[in-house]
C-alpha positions in Angstrom: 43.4 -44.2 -41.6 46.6 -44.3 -43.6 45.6 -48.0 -44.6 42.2 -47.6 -45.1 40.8 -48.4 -48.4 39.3 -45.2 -49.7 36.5 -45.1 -52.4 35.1 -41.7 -54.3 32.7 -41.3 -56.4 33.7 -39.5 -59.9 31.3 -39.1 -62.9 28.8 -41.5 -61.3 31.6 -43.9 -61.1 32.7 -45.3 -58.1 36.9 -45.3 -58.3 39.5 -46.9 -56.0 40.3 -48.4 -53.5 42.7 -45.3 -52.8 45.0 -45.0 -50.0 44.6 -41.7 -47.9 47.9 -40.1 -48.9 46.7 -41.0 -52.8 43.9 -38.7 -51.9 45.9 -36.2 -50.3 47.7 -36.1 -53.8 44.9 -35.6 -55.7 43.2 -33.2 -53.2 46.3 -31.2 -53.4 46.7 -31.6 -57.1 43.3 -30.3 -57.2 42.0 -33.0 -59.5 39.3 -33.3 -56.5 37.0 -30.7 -54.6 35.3 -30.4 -51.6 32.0 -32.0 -52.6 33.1 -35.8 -54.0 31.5 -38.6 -52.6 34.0 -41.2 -50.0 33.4 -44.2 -48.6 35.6 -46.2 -47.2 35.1 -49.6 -44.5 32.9 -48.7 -41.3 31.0 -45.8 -42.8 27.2 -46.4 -43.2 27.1 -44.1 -46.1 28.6 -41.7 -48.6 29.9 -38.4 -47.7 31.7 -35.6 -49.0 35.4 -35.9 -49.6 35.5 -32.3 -47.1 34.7 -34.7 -44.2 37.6 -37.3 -44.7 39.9 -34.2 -44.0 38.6 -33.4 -40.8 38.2 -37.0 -39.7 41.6 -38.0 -40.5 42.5 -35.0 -38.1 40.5 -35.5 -35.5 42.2 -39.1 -35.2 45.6 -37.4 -34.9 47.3 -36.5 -31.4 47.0 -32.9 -30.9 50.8 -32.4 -30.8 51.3 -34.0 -33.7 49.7 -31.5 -36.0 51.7 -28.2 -37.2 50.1 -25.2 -35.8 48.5 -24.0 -39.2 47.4 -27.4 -39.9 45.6 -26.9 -36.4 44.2 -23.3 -37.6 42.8 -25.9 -41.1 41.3 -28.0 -39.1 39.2 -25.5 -37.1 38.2 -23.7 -40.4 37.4 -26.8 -42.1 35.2 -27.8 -39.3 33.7 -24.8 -39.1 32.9 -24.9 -43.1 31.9 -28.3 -42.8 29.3 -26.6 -39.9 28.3 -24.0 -41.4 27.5 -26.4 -44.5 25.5 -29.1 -42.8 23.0 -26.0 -40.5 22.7 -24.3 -44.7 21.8 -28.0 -45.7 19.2 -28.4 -42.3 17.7 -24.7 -43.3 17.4 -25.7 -47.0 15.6 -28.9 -46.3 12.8 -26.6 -44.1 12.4 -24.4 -46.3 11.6 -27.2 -49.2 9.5 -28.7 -46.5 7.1 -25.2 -46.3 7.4 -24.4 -49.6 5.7 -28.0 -50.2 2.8 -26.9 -47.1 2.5 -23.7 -48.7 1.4 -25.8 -52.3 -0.6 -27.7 -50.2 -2.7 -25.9 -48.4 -3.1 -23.7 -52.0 -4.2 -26.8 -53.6 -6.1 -27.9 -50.6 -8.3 -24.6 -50.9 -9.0 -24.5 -54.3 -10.4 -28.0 -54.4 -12.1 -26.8 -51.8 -13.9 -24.0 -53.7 -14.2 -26.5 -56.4 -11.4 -24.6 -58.5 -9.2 -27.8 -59.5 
């Protein structure tokens, strides 16, 4: 990871390559937040800056990470959880909202209303 070109996506402008300790400076400069697009080689797509955290973790040996860094990384995942389900319950309840007009719609054409 430490070599990986890194790419984020600022003001609709795509910015870098960055190195993953450049983002770690700016992360902890707080000139970034949670929610900025990355990209960097092997990804398929875009995603937010929170992942890169955890994945960069996730790659490191266990016994190599300082206890509270350890205590991060389960909270961070857990956000990063607790994000993705809010996300998954949003995108249903666009989806019934969307029936719900639908079947509206569907009925009053159906009593010759629209």
């Amino acid at each position: 990871m430490k070599s990986t070109h890194i790419y984020l996506l600022q003001d609709n402008q795509q910015r870098g390559p960055f190195t993953f300790d450049q983002v770690e400076k700016m992360w902890n400069a707080g000139s970034l937040t949670a929610v900025v697009p990355y990209w960097h080689e092997g990804m398929s797509d875009w995603r937010q800056l929170e992942e890169l955290f955890v994945e960069h973790i996730s790659l490191l040996p266990i016994s190599s990470i300082p206890q509270q860094s350890i205590a991060n990384r389960f909270l961070l995942e857990k956000m990063v959880k607790e994000q993705k389900k809010a996300n998954y319950q949003f995108k249903w309840f666009r989806i019934g909202l969307g029936l719900l007009a639908l079947g509206i719609i569907l009925k009053l054409i159906a009593r010759g209303l629209w």
